[in-house]
C-alpha positions as CSV (number, residue, x, y, z in Angstrom):
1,X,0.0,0.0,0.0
2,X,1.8,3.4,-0.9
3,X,1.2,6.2,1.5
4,X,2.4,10.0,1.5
5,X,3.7,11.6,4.3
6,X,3.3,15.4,4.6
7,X,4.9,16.5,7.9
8,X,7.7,19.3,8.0
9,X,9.4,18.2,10.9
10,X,12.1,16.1,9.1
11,X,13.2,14.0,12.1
12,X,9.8,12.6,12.4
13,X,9.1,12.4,8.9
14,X,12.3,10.1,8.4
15,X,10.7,7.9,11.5
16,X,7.4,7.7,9.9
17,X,9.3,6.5,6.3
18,X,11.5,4.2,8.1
19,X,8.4,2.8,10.8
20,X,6.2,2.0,7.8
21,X,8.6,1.4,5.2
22,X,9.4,-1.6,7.5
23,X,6.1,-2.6,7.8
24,X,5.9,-2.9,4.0
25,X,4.1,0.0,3.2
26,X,5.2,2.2,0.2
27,X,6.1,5.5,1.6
28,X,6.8,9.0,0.3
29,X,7.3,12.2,1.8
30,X,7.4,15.8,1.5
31,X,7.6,19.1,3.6
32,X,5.5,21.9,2.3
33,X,2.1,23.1,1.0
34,X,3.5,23.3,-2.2
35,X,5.4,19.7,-2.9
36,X,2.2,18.4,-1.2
37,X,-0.2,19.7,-3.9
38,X,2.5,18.8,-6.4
39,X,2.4,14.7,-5.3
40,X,-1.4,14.8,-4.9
41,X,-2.2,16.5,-8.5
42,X,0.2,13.9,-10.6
43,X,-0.3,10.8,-8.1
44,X,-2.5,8.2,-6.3
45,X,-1.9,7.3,-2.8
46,X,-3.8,4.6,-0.7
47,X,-3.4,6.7,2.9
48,X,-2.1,10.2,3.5
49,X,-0.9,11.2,6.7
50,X,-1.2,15.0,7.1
51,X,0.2,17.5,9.7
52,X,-2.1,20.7,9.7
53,X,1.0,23.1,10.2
54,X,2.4,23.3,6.8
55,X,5.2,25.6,5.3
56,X,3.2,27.5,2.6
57,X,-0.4,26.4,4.0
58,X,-2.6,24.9,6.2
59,X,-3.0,20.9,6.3
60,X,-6.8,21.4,6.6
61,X,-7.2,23.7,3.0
62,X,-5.2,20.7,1.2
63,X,-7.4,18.2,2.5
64,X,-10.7,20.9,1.4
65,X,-8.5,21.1,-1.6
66,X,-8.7,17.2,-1.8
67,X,-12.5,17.2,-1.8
68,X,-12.6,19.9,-4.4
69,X,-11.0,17.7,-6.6
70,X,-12.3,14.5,-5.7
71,X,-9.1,12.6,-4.6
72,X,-10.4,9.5,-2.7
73,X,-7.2,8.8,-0.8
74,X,-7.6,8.6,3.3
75,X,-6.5,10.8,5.3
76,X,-5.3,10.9,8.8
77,X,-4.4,14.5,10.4
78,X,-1.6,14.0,12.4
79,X,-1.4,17.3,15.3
80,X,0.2,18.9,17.9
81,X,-3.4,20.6,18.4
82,X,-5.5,18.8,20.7
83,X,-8.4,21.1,21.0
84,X,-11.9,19.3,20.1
85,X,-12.6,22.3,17.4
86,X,-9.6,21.6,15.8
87,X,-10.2,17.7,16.1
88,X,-14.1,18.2,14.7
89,X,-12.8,20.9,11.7
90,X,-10.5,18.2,10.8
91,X,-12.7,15.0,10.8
92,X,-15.9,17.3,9.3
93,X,-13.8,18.6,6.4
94,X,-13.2,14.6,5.9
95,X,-10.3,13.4,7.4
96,X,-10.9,9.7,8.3
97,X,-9.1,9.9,11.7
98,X,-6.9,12.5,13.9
99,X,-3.6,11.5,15.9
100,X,-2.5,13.8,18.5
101,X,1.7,14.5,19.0
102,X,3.2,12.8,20.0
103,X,2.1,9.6,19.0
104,X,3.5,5.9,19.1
105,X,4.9,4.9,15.9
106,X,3.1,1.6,16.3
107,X,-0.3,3.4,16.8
108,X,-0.1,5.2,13.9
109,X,1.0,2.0,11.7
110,X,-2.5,0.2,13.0
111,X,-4.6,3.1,12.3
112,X,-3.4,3.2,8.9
113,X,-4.2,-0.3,8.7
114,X,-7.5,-0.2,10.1
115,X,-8.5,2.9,8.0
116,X,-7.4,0.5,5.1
117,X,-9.2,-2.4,5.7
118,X,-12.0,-0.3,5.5
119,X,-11.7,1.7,2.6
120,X,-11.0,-1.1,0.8
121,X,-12.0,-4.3,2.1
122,X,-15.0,-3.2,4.4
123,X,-13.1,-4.1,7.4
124,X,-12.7,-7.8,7.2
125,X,-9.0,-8.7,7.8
126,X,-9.1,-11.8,5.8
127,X,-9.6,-11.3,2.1
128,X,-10.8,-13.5,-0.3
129,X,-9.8,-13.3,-4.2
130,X,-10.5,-16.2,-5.9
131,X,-8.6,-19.5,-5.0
132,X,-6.6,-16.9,-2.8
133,X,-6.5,-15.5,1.0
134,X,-5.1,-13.3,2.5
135,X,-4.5,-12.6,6.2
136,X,-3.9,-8.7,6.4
137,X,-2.8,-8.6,10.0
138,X,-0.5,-11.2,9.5
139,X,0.3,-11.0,5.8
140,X,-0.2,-14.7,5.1
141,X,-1.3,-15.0,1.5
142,X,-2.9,-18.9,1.1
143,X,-3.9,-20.3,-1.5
144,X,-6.6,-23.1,-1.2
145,X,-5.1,-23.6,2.3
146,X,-1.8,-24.2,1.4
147,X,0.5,-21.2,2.5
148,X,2.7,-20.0,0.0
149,X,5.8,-17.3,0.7
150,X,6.0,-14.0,-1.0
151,X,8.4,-11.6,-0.9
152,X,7.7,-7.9,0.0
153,X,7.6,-6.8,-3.5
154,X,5.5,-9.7,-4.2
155,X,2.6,-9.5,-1.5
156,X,2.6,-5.9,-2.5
157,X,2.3,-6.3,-6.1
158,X,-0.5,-9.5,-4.9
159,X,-2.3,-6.3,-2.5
160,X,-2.2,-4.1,-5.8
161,X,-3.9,-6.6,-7.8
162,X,-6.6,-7.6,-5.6
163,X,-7.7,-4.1,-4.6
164,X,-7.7,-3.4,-8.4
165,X,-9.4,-6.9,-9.3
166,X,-10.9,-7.3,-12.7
167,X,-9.3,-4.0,-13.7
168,X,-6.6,-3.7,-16.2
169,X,-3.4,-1.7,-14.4
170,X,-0.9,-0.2,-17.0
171,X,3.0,-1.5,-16.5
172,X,3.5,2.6,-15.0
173,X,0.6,2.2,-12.7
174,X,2.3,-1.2,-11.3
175,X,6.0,0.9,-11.0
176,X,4.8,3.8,-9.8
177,X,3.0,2.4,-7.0
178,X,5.5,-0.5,-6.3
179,X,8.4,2.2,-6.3
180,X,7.1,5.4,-6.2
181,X,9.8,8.3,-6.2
182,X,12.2,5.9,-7.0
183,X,10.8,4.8,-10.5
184,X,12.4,7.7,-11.7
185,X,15.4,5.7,-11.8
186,X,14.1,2.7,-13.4
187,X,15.6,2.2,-17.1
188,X,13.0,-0.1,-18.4
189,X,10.2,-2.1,-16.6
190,X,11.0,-5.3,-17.6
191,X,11.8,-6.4,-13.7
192,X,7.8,-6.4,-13.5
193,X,7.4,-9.2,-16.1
194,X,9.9,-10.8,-13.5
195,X,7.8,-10.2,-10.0
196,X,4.7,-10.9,-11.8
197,X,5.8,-14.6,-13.4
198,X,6.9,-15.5,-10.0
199,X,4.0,-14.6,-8.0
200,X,1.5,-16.4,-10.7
201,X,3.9,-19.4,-10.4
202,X,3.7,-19.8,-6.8
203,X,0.3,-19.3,-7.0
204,X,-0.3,-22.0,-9.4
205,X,2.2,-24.2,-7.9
206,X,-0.1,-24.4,-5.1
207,X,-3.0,-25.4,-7.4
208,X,-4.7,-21.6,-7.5
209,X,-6.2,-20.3,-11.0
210,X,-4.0,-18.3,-13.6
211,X,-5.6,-15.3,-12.6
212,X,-3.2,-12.5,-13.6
213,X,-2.9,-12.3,-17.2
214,X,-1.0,-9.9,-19.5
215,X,-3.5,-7.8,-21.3
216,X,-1.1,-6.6,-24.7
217,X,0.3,-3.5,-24.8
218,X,-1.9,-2.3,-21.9
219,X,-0.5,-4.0,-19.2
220,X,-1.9,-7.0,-16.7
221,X,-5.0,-7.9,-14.9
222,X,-6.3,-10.3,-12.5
223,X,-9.9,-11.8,-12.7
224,X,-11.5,-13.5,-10.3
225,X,-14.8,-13.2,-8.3
C-alpha cells in the first residue's frame, strides 16, 4: 500500500518512512504546502498522513482542496493541536481519523491499517480473491489452504492486484505504486514481467487459477470473483 507523508518536521518524517517502510508500506514524503499539492495533483496514494501546520499552507485547506477535486485517498491529520474544534474541523472537512503529538509509531501503523481495511475491504481482515487468502494482519497469502511465501515486493504487487481486481493496471501504474519516487530511476520495466511470473507461479504451484494475465500493450489484470 503506498502512503504519502506530509509533515515538515524532518526527524519525524524520516521515522514515519522508516516505521512504515518496514512494515511494508510504500512511503513518500514531502515538507511543504506546495510539494504536497505537487504529489497529490500527478499521483494516487492509498493513505495520506497530514500535519495541519504546513510551510506555505494549512493541512486542513489541502485536504478541502482534496475534496474539491475528488481525490479519494484517506486521510489521517496528524497534530500537535489537541483542542476538540480543531479535532471536529479536521474530521468534518473529511479526514478519516486525527492522531495527536506525539504519538506511538506503532499506533499510527495500526490506524493506517485499520482505516485501510476499510476503505477497501469493508473491514474484514481476511480477504478473499479467488482461489486466494489473504491474512492482512498477519500478511499470510494462502492459496486453497496451502501457504505460499511471498516476498515484499511480491505481497505488495499481490495487495495491488486484488484491490484493483478485474481492472486492467498499466506496466507505469504497477512501478509507480510498487516504487514510487524511485521509478524515476528505473531504465525499463522489464523487472515487472519478472515479480509478476513469480508470484503467478507460486500461486499455481499451489493449485490456484492463472488469474493475472497480460493484457497486450496495456499491461496485466487479474480476474477473479
Amino acid at each position: 500500500m503506498k502512503l504519502l507523508i506530509i509533515e515538515d518536521e524532518h526527524s519525524l518524517s524520516q521515522s514515519m518512512v522508516e516505521y512504515l517502510g518496514a512494515a511494508d508500506y510504500i512511503c513518500e514524503a514531502v515538507y511543504t504546502y506546495k510539494d504536497a499539492i505537487e504529489k497529490v495533483e500527478g499521483y494516487d496514494y492509498d493513505c495520506i498522513i497530514l500535519d495541519i501546520m504546513l510551510p506555505g499552507g494549512s493541512g486542513l485547506q489541502l485536504l478541502k482542496y482534496l475534496k474539491k477535486i475528488r481525490k479519494s485517498e484517506a486521510v489521517i491529520i496528524i497534530s500537535a493541536k489537541n483542542a476538540l474544534e480543531d479535532r471536529i474541523e479536521g474530521l468534518q472537512t473529511g479526514a478519516d481519523d486525527y492522531l495527536v503529538k506525539p504519538f506511538h509509531l506503532s499506533e499510527l501503523s495500526v490506524r493506517i491499517a485499520a482505516i485501510l481495511r476499510r476503505k477497501n475491504f469493508g473491514g474484514q481482515p481476511i480477504i478473499t480473491a479467488g482461489d486466494i487468502q489473504i491474512d492482512t494482519g498477519g500478511k499470510e497469502v494462502t492459496v486453497n489452504d496451502t501457504i505460499i511465501s511471498l516476498t515484499v515486493k511480491e505481497y505488495q504487487l499481490l495487495m495491488f492486484f486484488v484491490v484493483n481486481r478485474n481492472r486492467v493496471l498499466s506496466k507505469n501504474s504497477i512501478v509507480e505504486h510498487l516504487w514510487g519516487d524511485d521509478m524515476d530511476f528505473v531504465a525499463n520495466h522489464d523487472f515487472i514481467y519478472t515479480h509478476i511470473k513469480n508470484l503467478r507461479k507460486k500461486i499455481v504451484g499451489a493449485g490456484g487459477e492463472d488469474c493475472i494475465r497480460s493484457v497486450y500493450g496495456v499491461g496485466y489484470k487479474m480476474s477473479v470473483k
